[in-house]
Each structure stands twice: as structure tokens, then as C-alpha cells.
N, C-alpha and C positions, 0 to 999 in steps of 0.2 A: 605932594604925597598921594592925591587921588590918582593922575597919572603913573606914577612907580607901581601902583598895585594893580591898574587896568592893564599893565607891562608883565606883571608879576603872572596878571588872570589867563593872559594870551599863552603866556609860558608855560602854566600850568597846563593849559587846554592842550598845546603841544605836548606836551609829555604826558598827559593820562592820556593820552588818545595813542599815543604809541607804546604805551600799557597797557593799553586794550589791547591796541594791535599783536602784541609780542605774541600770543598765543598759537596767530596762524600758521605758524611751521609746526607747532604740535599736532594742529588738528591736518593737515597736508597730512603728514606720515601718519596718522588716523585712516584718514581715507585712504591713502595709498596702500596699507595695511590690512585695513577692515577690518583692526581689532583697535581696543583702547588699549590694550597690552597692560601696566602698568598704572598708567595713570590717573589718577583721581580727580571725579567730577565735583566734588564737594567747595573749590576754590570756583568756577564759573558759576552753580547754582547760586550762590552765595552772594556772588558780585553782580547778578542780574537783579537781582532783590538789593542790593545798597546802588547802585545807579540808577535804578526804578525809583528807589528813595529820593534819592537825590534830585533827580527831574523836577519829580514832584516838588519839592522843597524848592528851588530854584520856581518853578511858577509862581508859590504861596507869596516868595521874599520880593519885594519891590526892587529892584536893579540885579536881580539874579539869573540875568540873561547868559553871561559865562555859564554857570553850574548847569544850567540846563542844556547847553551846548553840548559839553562835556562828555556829562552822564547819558544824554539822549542819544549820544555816538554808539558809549559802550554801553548802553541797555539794548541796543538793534547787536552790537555783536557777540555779544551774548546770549543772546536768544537764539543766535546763530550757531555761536559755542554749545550751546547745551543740548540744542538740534541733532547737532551730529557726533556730539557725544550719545546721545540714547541711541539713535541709529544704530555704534558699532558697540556698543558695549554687551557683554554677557548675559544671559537673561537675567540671572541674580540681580546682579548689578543696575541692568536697565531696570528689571522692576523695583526695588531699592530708590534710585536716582527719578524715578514715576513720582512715588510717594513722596520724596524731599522735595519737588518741582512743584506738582501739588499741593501742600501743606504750606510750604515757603513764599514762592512767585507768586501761586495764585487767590489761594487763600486767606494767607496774614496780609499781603500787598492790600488785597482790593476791601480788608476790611479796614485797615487803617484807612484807607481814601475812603472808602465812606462814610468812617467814624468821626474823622478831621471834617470832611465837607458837608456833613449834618451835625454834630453832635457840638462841634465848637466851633469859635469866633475868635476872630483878633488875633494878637500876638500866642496867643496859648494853640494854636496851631502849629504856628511855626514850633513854638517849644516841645510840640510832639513827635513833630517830623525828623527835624533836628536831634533830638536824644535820640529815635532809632535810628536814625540814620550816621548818627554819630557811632553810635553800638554796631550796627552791620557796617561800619567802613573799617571798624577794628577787625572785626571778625573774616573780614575781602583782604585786608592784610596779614592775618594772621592766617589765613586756610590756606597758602602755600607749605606753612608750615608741615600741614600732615601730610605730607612727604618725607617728612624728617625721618621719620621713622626708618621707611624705606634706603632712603640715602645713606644711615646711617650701616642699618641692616647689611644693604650691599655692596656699600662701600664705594659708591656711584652716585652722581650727579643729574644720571641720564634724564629720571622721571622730573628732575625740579631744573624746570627751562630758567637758564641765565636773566633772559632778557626779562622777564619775567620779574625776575625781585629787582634785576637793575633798573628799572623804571619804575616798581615800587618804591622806592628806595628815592628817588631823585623826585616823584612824585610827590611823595610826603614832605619835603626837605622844600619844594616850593610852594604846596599848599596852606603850611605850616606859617609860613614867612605873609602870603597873601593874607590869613587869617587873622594874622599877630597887627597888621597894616588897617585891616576893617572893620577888626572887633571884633571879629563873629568864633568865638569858642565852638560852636558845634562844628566849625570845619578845622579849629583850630587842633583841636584834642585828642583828635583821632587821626589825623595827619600826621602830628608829633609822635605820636604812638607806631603810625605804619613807617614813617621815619627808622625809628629803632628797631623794627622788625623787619626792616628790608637792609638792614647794615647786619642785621645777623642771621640772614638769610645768604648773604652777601659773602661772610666770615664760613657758614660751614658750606656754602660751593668752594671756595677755597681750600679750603682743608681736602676734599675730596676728589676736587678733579684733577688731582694727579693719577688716583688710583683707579680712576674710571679710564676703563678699555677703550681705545680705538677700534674704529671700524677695520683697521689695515690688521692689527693684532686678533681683531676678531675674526676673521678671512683665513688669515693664517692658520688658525685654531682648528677651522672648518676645513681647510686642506689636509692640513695633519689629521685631523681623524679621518677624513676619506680616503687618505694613504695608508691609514695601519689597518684600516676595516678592507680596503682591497688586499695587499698584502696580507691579511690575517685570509680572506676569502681565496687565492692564491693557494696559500701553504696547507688550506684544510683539502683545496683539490689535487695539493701533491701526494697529503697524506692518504689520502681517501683511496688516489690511483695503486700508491703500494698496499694498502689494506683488501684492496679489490684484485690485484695480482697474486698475491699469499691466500687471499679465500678459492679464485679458480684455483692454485697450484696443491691448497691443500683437500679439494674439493676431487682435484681428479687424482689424488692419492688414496682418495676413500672410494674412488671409482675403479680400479685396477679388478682386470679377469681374477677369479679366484683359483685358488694355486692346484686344479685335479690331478695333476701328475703326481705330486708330490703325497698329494693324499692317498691314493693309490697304491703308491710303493711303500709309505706307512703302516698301511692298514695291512698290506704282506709280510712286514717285517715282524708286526704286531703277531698277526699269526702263525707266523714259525717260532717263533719266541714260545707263543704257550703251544708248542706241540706236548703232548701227553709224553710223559718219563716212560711208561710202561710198553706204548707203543715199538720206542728207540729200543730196548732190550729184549724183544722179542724177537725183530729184525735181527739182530745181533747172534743170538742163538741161530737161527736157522741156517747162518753164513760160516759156524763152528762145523756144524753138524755135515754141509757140504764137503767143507775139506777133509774129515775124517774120511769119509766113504771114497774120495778120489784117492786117498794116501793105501786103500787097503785094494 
């Protein structure tokens, strides 16, 4: 039986440690990016503070050379993780993820180590280590979770990495079993726990990644609107050209010589027109008055 569970220990250390690992293609495209985009720091703050635990606990415990193996892995990549998360992250947010790092890692951590390592003795050590660290290993499984939200919202899987709850998930399922072998409830209980929360973490990536986009579909989306934003840029400079043809053509229709002939022989007709009536009939007599005097 001792042997099955130092088999079960090995196991375990292999799959949390490639739990740990699962992270590094999120933070790649971090760095490649230079933004956190999406993603939430709340799940690695969280997990440096229970492997931090854990270490420690694995020292306190007489044969807890595993645990400390383990956890010492992911408490160095983690500190790694949450490195280069404050790096690309938003000011908000970085200063936000300041204060949780502070208050969490470094302050609750190093008061508990020196509340355990002055203040008690014995087995009541370990039983304090153990309950928070039993509590923060629910809470390292369960902080994938607040993504849900988002995956929900979006209707995408993007921000909640696969590998990520799938070695949660497989993690719990062997810790669980090691625990159940040694006796030890504080790794048991929160194992069993991250267990079910990585099978339903598990359950709505499924649901969702169908509905989540491809890169090839996304590309395409990017083409198409850079064809209808050309072609719409296009059709505004065909409009544009006849709008600027019709303004010179009606621009040199309001330029045309003004019409002097025409006003000229106007302004003569105007004036025969009001010739005086009295004028006309006096001419008229004087041309009577000729033809009598030639008649006589």
C-alpha cells in the first residue's frame, strides 16, 4: 500500500506540474501581445499563495518530501506567472493585481509563517497550515472559474485555457485517491473538491467551443471588412469625382459674360415704347398741313 501511493505521489507530481505548466502558451501570447487582453490574474495570484502553502506544509509534515516538490515547482512559476502578468497588464488592473499580491502573497503568507513558527508547536501547526491551505487549494480551483462569466457572456472558450482545467481536473482525481491511501484530509478534501470543479469546468468548455471563432474565420471577417471599407473608399471617390464635375460645370454657368447687347436693345425698346402720345400727334398735324398748301 505504501508503495501504490509513493506511485500515486510521482503521478500526482507529474500532473500538477503540468498544471502548472499549462499556463505558458497564455502568457507567450501575453508577451507576444503586450496586453493581458482578457484575461484574469485572480487564478495565478491565488495559486502562488496555495503552493506557497503547500511547500511550507510539506516541510512542517515528516515524509512530505513529494508536496514540497510539487508545490516548490509551481510556487517559482508562478511568481513567474504573476511577473509578467503585472508587466502587460492595464494600469487599472496592474494597480488592482499590486494590491491582491501584496495583501495575499505577501502579507497573509509571511504572517501565517511566522504565526506557525513562533506562536505554535506540534501537530497544531500542521493543522493550521493544512485548513488554509486546504481553503486556498479550493479557491486555485475554483479561480478558473471567474471566467465563466466571460465565456458565458461571449459565448467563447478563448479566455478559459483547455489545458488548464484539464489537468485541474486529473489533478484533483489523483490527489484525492493519494490522500484517501495516507490519511491525510487536508489534501484530501480540497482535491475532491478541485476534482468536481475541473469536470465542470471541463463540461461548459464543451458547451462552448463550438461557438468559439477560429482564427481562419476571424481573418476572413478582417478581409471582408477591408474590402467593403475599400470599396466603400472607392465608390465615395467616384462620387466625389461627379460631385466635383457638376460643381466646376455649374460654377462656370454662374461665370458666363453678362448679356450687354441684349440689354442695350432693351433698354431702346423700353424707350420707344414710352414715347409721349402728344409728341406723335403733333408730328402728325404738321404733315396735314404740308399736303394742303402743295394741293393749292
Amino acid at each position: 500500500m505504501a508503495n501504490f501511493s509513493f506511485i500515486l505521489g510521482i503521478i500526482g507530481n507529474v500532473i500538477s506540474i503540468l498544471m502548472f505548466a499549462a499556463p505558458i502558451n497564455t502568457f507567450k501570447r501575453i508577451i507576444k501581445n503586450k496586453s493581458t487582453e482578457d484575461f484574469k490574474g485572480i487564478p495565478y495570484i491565488t495559486t502562488l499563495l496555495s503552493t506557497s502553502l503547500w511547500t511550507f506544509y510539506g516541510l512542517l509534515k515528516p515524509g512530505g518530501l513529494l508536496v514540497v516538490t510539487v508545490n516548490g515547482t509551481g510556487a517559482v512559476l508562478h511568481i513567474l506567472y504573476v511577473t509578467i502578468f503585472l508587466i502587460y497588464a492595464p494600469k487599472t488592473l496592474k494597480i488592482q493585481s499590486i494590491k491582491l499580491v501584496a495583501i495575499i502573497d505577501i502579507a497573509f503568507l509571511g504572517a501565517v509563517i511566522a504565526i506557525t513558527l513562533l506562536a505554535l508547536h506540534g501537530t497544531t501547526r500542521l493543522t493550521l497550515v493544512g485548513l488554509l491551505g486546504a481553503g486556498l487549494s479550493i479557491g486555485m480551483y475554483a479561480s478558473p472559474l471567474s471566467a465563466a462569466r466571460t465565456v458565458i457572456k461571449m459565448k467563447s472558450v478563448e479566455y478559459m485555457p483547455f489545458f488548464l482545467s484539464f489537468f485541474q481536473f486529473l489533478n484533483g482525481g489523483v490527489w484525492t485517491a493519494y490522500a484517501v491511501l495516507i490519511k491525510d484530509y487536508y489534501i484530501g478534501v480540497p482535491n475532491g473538491i478541485g476534482f468536481i470543479l475541473g469536470a465542470a469546468q471541463l463540461i461548459l468548455y464543451s458547451i462552448y467551443y463550438k461557438s468559439t471563432p477560429t482564427k481562419s474565420t476571424e481573418e476572413k471577417d478582417e478581409k471582408g471588412s477591408a474590402h467593403l471599407v475599400k470599396r466603400g473608399n472607392q465608390m465615395k471617390g467616384v462620387n466625389g469625382a461627379h460631385e466635383k464635375e457638376n460643381s466646376r460645370n455649374l460654377h462656370k454657368g454662374k461665370s458666363l459674360p453678362k448679356p450687354s447687347l441684349v440689354r442695350q436693345y432693351s433698354e431702346k425698346l423700353v424707350k420707344t415704347l414710352s414715347t409721349v402720345p402728344s409728341s406723335l400727334g403733333s408730328q402728325n398735324e404738321d404733315d396735314v398741313e404740308k399736303g394742303l398748301k402743295e394741293a393749292h
